[in-house]
C-alpha positions as CSV (number, residue, x, y, z in Angstrom):
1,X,-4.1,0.6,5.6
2,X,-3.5,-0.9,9.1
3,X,-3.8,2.1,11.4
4,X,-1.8,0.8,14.0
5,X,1.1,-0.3,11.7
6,X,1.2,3.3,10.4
7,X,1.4,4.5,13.6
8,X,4.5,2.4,15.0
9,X,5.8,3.2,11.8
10,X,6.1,6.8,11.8
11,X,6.7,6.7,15.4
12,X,9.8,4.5,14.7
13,X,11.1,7.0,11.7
14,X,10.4,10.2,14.1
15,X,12.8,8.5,17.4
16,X,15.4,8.1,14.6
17,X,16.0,12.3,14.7
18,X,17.2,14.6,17.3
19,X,14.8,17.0,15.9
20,X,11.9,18.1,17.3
21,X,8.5,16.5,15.1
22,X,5.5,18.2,15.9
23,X,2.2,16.7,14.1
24,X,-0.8,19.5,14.1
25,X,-4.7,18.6,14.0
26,X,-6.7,21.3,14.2
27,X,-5.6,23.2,17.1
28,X,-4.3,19.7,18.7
29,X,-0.1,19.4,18.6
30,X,1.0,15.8,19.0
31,X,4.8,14.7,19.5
32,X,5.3,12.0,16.8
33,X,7.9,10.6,18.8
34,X,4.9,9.5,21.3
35,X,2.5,6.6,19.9
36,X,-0.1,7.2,22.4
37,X,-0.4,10.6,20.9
38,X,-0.2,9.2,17.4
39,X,-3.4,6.7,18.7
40,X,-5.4,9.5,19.8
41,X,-5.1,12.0,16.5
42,X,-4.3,10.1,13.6
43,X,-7.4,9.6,11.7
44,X,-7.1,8.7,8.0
45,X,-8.9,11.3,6.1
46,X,-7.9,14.4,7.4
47,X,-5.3,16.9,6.5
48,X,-2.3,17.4,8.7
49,X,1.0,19.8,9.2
50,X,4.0,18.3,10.5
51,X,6.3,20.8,12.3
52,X,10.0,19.7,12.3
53,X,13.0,21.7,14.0
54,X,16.6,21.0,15.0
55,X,20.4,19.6,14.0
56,X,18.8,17.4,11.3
57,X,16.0,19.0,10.0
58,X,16.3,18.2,6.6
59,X,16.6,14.3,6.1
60,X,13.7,14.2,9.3
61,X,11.4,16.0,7.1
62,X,12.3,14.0,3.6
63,X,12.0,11.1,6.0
64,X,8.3,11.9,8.0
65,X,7.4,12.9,4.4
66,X,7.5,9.5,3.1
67,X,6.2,7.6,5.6
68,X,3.3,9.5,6.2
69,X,2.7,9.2,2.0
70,X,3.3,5.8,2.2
71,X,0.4,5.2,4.3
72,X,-1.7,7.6,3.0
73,X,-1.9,10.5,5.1
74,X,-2.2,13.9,4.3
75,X,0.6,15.7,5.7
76,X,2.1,18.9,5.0
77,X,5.4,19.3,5.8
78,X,5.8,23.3,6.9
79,X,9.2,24.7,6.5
80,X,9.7,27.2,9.6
């Protein structure tokens, strides 16, 4: 897996929502919509939560959900 391609990727999917996507490392909460933060925390082997809220909540989460399986990341999508 190209780290960098990952990372455009599921930086591209996030800007298609108006929701809010928040990725949380450890105590570390990252806008997905922001690659620079996406450089900084995303690491492959380690387990994630991705925070989603807003208008379209529901295809952003089915959305951020494949991606980040796709590329093999462990993400939990947490429903609020």
């Amino acid at each position: 897996m190209s780290n960098n391609t990952a990372i455009v990727e599921i930086s591209q999917t996030a800007n298609k929502f108006r929701s809010s996507i928040v990725l949380q490392a450890d105590n570390k909460y990252i806008d997905v919509k922001s690659i620079l933060g996406l450089f900084t925390t995303l690491v492959g082997n380690q387990a994630y939560e991705l925070h989603v809220h807003g208008s379209d909540v529901d295809e952003a989460k089915a959305a951020m959900a494949e991606v980040f399986a796709k590329h093999g990341l462990n993400v939990t999508v947490v429903a609020e």
